[in-house]
KEKE-3310 file (N, C-alpha, C; in steps of 0.2 Angstrom, whole numbers, plus 5000, padded with zeros to 4 digits):
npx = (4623:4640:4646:4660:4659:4649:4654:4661:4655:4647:4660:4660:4649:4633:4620:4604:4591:4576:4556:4545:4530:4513:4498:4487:4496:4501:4512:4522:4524:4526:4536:4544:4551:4557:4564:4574:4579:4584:4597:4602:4606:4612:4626:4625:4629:4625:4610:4598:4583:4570:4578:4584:4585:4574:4565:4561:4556:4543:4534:4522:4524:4516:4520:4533:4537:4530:4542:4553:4550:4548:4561:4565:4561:4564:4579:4584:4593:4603:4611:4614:4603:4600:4592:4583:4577:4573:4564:4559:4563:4557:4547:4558:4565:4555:4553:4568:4566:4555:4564:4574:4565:4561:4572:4581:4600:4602:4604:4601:4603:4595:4600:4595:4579:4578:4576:4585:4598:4609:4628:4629:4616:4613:4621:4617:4605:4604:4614:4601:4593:4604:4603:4591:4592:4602:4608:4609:4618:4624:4623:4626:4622:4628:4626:4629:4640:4644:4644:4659:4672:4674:4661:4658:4667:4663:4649:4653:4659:4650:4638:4642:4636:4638:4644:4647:4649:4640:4645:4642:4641:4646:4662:4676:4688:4685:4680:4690:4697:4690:4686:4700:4702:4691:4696:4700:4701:4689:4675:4666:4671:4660:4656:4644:4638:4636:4642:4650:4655:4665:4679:4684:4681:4686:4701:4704:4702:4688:4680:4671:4652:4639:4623:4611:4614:4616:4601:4600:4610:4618:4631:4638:4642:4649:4660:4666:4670:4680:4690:4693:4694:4706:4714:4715:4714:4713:4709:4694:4690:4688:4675:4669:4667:4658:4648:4646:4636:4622:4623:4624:4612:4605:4607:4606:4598:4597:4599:4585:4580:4585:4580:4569:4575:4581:4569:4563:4574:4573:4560:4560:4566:4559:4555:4550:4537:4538:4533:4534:4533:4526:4538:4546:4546:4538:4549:4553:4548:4559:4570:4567:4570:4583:4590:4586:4595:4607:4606:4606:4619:4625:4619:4610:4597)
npy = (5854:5854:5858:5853:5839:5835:5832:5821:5811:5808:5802:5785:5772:5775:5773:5768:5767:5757:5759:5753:5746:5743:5731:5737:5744:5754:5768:5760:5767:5764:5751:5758:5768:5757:5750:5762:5764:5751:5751:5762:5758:5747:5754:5763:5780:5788:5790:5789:5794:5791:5788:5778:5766:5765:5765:5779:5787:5779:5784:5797:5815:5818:5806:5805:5815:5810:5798:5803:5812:5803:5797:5806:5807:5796:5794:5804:5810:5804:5802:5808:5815:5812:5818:5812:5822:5828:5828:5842:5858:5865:5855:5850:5860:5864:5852:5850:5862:5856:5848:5854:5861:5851:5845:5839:5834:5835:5836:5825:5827:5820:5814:5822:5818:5823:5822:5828:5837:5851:5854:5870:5869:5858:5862:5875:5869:5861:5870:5880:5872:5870:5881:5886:5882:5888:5882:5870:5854:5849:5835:5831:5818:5808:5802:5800:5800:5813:5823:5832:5835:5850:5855:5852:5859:5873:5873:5868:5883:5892:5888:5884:5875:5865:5848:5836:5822:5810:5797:5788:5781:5768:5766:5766:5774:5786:5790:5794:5801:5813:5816:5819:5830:5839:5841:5836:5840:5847:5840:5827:5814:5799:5782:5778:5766:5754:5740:5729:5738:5746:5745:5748:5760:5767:5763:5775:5784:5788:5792:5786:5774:5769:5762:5749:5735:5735:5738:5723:5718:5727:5726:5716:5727:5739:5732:5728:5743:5747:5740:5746:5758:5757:5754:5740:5731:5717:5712:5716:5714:5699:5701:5705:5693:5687:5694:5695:5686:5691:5704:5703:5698:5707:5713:5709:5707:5720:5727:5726:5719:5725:5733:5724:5713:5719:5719:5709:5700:5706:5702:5690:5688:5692:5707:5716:5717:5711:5718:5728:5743:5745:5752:5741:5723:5709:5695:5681:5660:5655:5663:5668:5656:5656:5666:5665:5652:5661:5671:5660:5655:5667:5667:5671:5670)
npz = (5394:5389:5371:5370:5379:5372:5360:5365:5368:5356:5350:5353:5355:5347:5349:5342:5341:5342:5335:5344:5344:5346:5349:5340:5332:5335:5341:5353:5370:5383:5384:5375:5384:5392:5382:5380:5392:5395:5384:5392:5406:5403:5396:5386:5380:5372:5363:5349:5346:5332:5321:5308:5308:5319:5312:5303:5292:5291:5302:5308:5311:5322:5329:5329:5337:5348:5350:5353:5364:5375:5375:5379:5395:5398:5397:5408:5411:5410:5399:5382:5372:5355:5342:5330:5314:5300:5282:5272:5276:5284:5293:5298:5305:5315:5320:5327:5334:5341:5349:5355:5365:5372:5378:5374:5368:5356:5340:5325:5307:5295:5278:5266:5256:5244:5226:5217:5221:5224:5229:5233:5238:5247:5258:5262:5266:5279:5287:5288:5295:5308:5311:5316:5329:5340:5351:5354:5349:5332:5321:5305:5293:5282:5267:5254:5242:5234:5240:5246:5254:5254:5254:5267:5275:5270:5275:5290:5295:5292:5301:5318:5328:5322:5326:5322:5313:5304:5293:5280:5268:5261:5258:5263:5257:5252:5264:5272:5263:5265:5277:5277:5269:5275:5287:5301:5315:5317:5316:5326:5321:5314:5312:5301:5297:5306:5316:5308:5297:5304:5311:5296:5296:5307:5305:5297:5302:5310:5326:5333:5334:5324:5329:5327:5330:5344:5351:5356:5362:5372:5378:5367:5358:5365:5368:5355:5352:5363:5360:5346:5349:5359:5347:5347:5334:5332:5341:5339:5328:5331:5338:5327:5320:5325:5327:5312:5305:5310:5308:5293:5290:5292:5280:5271:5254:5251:5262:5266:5276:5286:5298:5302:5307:5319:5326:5326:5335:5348:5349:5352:5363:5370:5373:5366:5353:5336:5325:5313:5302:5284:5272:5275:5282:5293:5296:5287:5291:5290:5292:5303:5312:5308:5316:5329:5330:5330:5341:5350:5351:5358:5369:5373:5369)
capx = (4629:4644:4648:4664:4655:4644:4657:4666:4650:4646:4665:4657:4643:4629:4611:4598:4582:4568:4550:4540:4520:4507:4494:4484:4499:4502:4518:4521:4528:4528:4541:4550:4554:4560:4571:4578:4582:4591:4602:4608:4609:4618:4633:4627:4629:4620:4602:4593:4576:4568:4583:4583:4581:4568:4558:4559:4551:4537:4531:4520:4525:4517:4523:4541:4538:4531:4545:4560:4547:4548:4566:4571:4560:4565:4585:4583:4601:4609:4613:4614:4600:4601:4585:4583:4576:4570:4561:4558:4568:4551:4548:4565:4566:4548:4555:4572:4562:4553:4568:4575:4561:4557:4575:4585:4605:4606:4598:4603:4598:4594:4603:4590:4578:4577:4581:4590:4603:4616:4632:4629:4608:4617:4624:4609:4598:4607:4614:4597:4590:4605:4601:4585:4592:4611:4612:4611:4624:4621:4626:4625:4620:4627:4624:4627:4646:4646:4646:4664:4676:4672:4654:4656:4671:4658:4644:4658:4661:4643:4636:4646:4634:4637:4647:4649:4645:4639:4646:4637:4646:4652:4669:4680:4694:4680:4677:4696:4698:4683:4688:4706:4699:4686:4701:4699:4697:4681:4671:4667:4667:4654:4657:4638:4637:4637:4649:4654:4661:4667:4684:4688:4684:4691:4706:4706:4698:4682:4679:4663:4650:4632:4622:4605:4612:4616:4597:4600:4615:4623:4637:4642:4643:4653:4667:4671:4671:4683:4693:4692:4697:4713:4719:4715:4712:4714:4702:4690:4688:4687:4669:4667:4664:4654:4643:4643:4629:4617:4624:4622:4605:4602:4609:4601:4593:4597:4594:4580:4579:4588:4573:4565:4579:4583:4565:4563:4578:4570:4553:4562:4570:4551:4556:4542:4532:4543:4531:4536:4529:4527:4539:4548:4542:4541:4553:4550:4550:4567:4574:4567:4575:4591:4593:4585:4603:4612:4603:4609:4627:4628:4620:4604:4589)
capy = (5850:5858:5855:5847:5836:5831:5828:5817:5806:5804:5796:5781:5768:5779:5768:5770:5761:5753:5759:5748:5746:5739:5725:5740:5747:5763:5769:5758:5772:5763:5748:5761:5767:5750:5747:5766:5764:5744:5754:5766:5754:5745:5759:5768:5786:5791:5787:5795:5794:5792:5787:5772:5757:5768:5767:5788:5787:5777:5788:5802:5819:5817:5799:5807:5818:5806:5795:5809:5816:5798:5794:5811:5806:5788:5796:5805:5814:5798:5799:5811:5812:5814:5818:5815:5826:5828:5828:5848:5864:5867:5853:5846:5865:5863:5845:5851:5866:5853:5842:5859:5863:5845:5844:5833:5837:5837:5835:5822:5829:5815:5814:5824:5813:5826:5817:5834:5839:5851:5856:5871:5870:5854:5866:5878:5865:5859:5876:5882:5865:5871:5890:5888:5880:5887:5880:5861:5852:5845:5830:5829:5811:5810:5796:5804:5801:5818:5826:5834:5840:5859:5855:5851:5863:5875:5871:5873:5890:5895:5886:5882:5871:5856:5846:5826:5820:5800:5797:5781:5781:5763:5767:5770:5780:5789:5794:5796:5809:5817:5818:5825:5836:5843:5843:5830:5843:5851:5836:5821:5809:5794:5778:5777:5761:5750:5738:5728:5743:5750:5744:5749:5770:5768:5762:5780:5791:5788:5788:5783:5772:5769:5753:5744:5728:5737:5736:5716:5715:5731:5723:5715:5733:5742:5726:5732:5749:5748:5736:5750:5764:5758:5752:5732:5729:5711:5711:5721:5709:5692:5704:5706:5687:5684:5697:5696:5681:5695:5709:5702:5693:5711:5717:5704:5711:5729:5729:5724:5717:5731:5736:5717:5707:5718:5720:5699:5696:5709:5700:5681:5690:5696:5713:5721:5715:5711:5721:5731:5745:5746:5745:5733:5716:5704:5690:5674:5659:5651:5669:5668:5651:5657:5673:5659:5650:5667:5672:5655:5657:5673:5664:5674:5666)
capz = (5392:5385:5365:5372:5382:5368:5356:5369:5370:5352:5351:5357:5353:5345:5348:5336:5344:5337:5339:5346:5341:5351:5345:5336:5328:5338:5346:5363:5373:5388:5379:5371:5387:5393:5377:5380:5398:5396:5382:5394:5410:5397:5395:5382:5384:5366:5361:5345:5344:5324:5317:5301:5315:5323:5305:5305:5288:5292:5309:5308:5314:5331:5334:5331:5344:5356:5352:5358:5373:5379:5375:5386:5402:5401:5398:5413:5411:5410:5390:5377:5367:5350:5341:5322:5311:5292:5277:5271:5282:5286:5295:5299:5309:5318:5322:5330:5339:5346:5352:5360:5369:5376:5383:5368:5370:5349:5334:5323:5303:5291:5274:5262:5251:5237:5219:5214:5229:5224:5235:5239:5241:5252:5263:5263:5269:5286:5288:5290:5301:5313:5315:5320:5336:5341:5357:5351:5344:5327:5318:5299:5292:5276:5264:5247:5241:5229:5247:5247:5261:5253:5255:5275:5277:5270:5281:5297:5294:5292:5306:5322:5332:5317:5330:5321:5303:5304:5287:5279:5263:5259:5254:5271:5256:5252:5270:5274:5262:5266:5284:5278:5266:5281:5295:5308:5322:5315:5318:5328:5314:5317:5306:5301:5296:5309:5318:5302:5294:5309:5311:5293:5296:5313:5303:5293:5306:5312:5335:5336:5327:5326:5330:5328:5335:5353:5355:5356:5366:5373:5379:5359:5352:5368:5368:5351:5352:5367:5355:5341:5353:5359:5342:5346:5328:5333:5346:5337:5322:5336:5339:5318:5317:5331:5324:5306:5303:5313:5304:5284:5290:5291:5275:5264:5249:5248:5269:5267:5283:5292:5306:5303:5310:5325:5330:5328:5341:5354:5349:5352:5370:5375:5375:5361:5347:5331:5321:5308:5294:5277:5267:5279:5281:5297:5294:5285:5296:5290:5294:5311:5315:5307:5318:5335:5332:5331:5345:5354:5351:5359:5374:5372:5367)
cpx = (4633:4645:4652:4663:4652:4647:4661:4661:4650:4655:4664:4652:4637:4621:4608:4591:4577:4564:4546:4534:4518:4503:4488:4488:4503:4508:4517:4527:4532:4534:4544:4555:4560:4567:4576:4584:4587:4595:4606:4610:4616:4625:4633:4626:4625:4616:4600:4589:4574:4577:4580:4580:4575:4562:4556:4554:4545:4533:4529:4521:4523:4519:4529:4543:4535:4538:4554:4555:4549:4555:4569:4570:4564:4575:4587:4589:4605:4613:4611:4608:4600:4595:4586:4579:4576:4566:4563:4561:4563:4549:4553:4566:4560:4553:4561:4568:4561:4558:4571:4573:4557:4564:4582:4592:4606:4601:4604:4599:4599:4596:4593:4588:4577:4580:4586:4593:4610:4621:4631:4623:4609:4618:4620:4604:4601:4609:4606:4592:4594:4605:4596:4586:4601:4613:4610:4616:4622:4626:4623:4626:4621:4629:4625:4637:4648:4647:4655:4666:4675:4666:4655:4662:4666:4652:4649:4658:4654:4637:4640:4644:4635:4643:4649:4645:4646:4639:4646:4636:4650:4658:4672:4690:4688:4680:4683:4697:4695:4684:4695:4705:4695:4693:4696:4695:4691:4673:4672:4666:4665:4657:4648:4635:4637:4644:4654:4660:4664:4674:4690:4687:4687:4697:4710:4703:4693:4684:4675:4659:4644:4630:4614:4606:4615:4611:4599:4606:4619:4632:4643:4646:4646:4661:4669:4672:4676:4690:4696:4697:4703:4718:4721:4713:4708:4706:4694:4685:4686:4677:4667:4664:4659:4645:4640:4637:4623:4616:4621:4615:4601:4602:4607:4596:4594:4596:4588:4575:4580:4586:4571:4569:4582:4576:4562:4568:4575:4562:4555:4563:4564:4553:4551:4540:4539:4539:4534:4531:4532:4532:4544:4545:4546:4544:4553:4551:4558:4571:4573:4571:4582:4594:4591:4591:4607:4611:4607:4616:4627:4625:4614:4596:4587)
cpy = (5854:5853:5850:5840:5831:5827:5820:5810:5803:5800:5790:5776:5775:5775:5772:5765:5761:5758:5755:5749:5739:5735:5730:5745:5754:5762:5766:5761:5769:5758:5753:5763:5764:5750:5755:5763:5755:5746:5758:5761:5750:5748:5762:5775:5792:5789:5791:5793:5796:5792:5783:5769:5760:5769:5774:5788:5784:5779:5795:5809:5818:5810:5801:5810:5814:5800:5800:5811:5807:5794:5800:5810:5800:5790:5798:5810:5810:5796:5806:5810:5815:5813:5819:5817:5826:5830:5836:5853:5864:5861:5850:5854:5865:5857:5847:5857:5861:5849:5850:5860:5858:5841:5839:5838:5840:5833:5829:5825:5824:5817:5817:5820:5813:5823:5824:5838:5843:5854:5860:5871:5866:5856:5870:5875:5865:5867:5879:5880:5869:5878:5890:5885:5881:5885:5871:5859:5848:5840:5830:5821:5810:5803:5795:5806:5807:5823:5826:5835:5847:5860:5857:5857:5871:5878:5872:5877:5892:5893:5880:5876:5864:5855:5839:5827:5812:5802:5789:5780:5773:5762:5769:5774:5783:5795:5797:5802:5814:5820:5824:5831:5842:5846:5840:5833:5846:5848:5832:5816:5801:5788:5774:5771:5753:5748:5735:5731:5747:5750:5747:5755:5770:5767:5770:5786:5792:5788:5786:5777:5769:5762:5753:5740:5730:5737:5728:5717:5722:5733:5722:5723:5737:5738:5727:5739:5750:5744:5741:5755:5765:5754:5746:5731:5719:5705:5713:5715:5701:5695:5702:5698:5684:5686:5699:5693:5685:5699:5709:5698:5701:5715:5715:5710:5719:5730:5731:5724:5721:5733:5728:5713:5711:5719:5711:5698:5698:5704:5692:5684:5693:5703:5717:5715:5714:5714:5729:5737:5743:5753:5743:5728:5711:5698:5684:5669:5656:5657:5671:5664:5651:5661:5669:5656:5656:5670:5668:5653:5661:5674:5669:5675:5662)
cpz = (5387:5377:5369:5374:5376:5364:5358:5369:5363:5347:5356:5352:5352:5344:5346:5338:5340:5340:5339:5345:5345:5346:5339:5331:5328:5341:5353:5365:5379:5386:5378:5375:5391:5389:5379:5387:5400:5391:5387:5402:5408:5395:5391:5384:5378:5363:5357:5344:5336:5320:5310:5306:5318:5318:5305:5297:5287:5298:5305:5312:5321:5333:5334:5336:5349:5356:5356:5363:5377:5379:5384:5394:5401:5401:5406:5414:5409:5406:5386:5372:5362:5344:5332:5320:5305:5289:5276:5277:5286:5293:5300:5305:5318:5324:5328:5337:5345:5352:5355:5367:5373:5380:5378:5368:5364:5347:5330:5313:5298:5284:5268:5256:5243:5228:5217:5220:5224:5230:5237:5242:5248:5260:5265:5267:5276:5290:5292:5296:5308:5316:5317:5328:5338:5345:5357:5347:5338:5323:5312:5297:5285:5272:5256:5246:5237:5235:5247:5257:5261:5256:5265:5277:5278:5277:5291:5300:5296:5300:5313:5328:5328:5322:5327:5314:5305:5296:5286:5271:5262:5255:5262:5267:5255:5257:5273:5270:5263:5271:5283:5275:5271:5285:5298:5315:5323:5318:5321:5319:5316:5311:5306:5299:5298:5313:5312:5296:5297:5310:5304:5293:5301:5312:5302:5297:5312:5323:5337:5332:5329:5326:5330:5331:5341:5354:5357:5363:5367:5372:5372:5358:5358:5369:5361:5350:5356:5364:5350:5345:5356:5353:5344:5340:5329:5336:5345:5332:5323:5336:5331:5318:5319:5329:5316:5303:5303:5308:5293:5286:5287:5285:5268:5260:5250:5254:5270:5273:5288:5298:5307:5310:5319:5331:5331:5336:5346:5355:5354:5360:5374:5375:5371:5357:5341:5324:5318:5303:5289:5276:5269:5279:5285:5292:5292:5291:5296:5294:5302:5315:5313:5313:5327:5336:5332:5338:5353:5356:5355:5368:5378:5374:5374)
residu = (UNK:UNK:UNK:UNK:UNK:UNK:UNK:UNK:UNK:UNK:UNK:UNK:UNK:UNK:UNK:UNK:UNK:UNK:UNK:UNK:UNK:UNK:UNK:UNK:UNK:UNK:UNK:UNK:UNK:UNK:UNK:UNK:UNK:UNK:UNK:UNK:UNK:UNK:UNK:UNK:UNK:UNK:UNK:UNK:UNK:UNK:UNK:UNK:UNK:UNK:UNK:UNK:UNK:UNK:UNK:UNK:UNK:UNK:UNK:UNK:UNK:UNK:UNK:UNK:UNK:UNK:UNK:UNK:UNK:UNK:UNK:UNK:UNK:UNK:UNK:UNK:UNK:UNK:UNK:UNK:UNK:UNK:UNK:UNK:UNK:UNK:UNK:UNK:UNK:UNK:UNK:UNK:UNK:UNK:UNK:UNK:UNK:UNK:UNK:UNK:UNK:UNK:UNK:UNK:UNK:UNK:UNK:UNK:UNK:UNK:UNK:UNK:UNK:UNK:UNK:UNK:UNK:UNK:UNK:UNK:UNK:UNK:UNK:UNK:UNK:UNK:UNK:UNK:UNK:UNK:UNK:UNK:UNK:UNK:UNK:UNK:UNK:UNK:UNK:UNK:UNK:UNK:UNK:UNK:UNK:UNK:UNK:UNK:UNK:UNK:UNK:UNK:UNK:UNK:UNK:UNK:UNK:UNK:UNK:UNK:UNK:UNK:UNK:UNK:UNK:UNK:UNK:UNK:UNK:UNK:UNK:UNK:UNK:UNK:UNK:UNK:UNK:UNK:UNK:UNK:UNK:UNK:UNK:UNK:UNK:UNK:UNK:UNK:UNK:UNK:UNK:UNK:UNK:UNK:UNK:UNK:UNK:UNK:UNK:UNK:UNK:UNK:UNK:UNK:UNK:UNK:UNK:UNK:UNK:UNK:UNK:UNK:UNK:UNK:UNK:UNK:UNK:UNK:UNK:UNK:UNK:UNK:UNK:UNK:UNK:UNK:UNK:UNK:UNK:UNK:UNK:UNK:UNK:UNK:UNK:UNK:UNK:UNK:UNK:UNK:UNK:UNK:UNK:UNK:UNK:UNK:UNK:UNK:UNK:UNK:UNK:UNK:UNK:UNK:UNK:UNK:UNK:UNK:UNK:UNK:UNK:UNK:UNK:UNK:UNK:UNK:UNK:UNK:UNK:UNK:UNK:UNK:UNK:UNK:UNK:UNK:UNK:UNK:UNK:UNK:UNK:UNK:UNK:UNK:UNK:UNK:UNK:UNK:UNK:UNK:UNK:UNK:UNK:UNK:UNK:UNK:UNK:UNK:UNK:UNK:UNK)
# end
């Protein structure tokens, strides 16, 4: 698959799937599976295995890799896969290898956890993640407002395969300038932050935008992106209300609940288990019977 192609995808819904655990706690493959393949039935065209909603920092090096070997059979070609990657170069390089050589279209590199980041070491690190693989397209995941336009221009120049920035940044000037300071045509720009804040990067730039609640309802999260995409603002934001209850159930407490609440609705839907790692925490029962009428609204449950 051609960059072109790639970029053309991630302007679009960008699903982030759960992983699902079995009654002992292990990666259920064969579910994951499932959840991949009613994503792409569903019309998504890009899947990333080990994202945030996938609990990437609660997965051990080989569950990460069985979760992208089982995202790409169950893809089939049918979808872009976008494999994240992280912690240390070291790893984060292995990691990508692996998603190369297992058939993954791109690599997806996770915002570095290090307490001391400067710009250019910044640039240094992802740089280094996308040279070890030049024939994938990379996405930068950047999360960290001191992150410049010079920094990603930088980064550009140096390595050619960085193809999208998911910027998740709650500021949409922030992100605008960011974007103009970059140049528009350098990157796909992703609005990293869901659907909620979706409508106000797509306002200032953004084509695409990543989702947790597309595992629930596909359908929700491509009826506003097609809203987004011809400049329906209107129609866009009929979507926003529909699903905000869902969206802030999930952003309680510092998003707390982030992975909780969209692995409950799949759990309520029979689709997995609505278990969770530390340090998330299944969901109280009021929180279940809240997200049960959200669920029933939406013609669900």
């Amino acid at each position: 698959m051609t960059f072109e192609e790639q970029r053309r995808r991630l302007s679009g819904v960008v699903a982030i799937p759960v992983t699902p655990f079995d009654t002992e706690g292990a990666v259920d493959g064969e579910t994951y599976a499932k959840l991949v393949d009613r994503l792409i039935t569903g019309g998504i065209e890009v899947v990333t295995p080990n994202g945030n909603t996938g609990e990437f920092y609660a997965l051990d090096e080989g569950e990460a890799r069985q979760c992208l070997e089982v995202t790409v059979e169950a893809a089939a070609g049918r979808a872009s896969v976008l494999a994240g990657v992280g912690h240390d170069v070291a790893s984060a390089t292995r990691a990508a290898q692996h998603a190369r050589d297992t058939g993954a279209d791109m690599i997806m590199i996770h915002q570095p956890v290090h307490p001391y980041i400067s710009g250019a070491g910044w640039v240094d690190y992802h740089a280094a993640i996308a040279a070890a693989v030049p024939e994938l397209g990379v996405v930068i995941y950047v999360r960290n407002p001191a992150i410049s336009g010079a920094q990603l221009c930088a980064l550009g120049e140096t390595a050619p395969n960085v193809i999208g920035v998911k910027y998740a940044v709650p500021d949409p000037v922030r992100f605008g300038s960011v974007a103009r300071d970059t140049g528009f045509e350098r990157f796909v720009w992703i609005a990293g932050l869901a659907e909620l804040s979706a409508p106000g990067y797509f306002a200032v730039g953004a084509t695409g935008f990543t989702s947790g609640l597309v595992n629930v309802d596909p359908a929700i999260s491509l009826e506003m992106f097609r809203a987004l995409s011809t400049g329906d603002f209107p129609a866009a934001m009929v979507v926003w209300e529909r699903i905000r209850p869902f969206e802030e159930l999930r952003a309680a407490n510092g998003n707390a609940n982030n992975v909780s609440v969209v692995k409950d609705a799949l759990g309520q839907l029979g689709l997995c288990r609505p278990d969770v790692r530390p340090p998330s925490r299944p969901l109280t029962g009021a929180e279940r019977e809240q997200l049960f009428g959200l669920l029933s609204s939406w013609g669900l449950s």
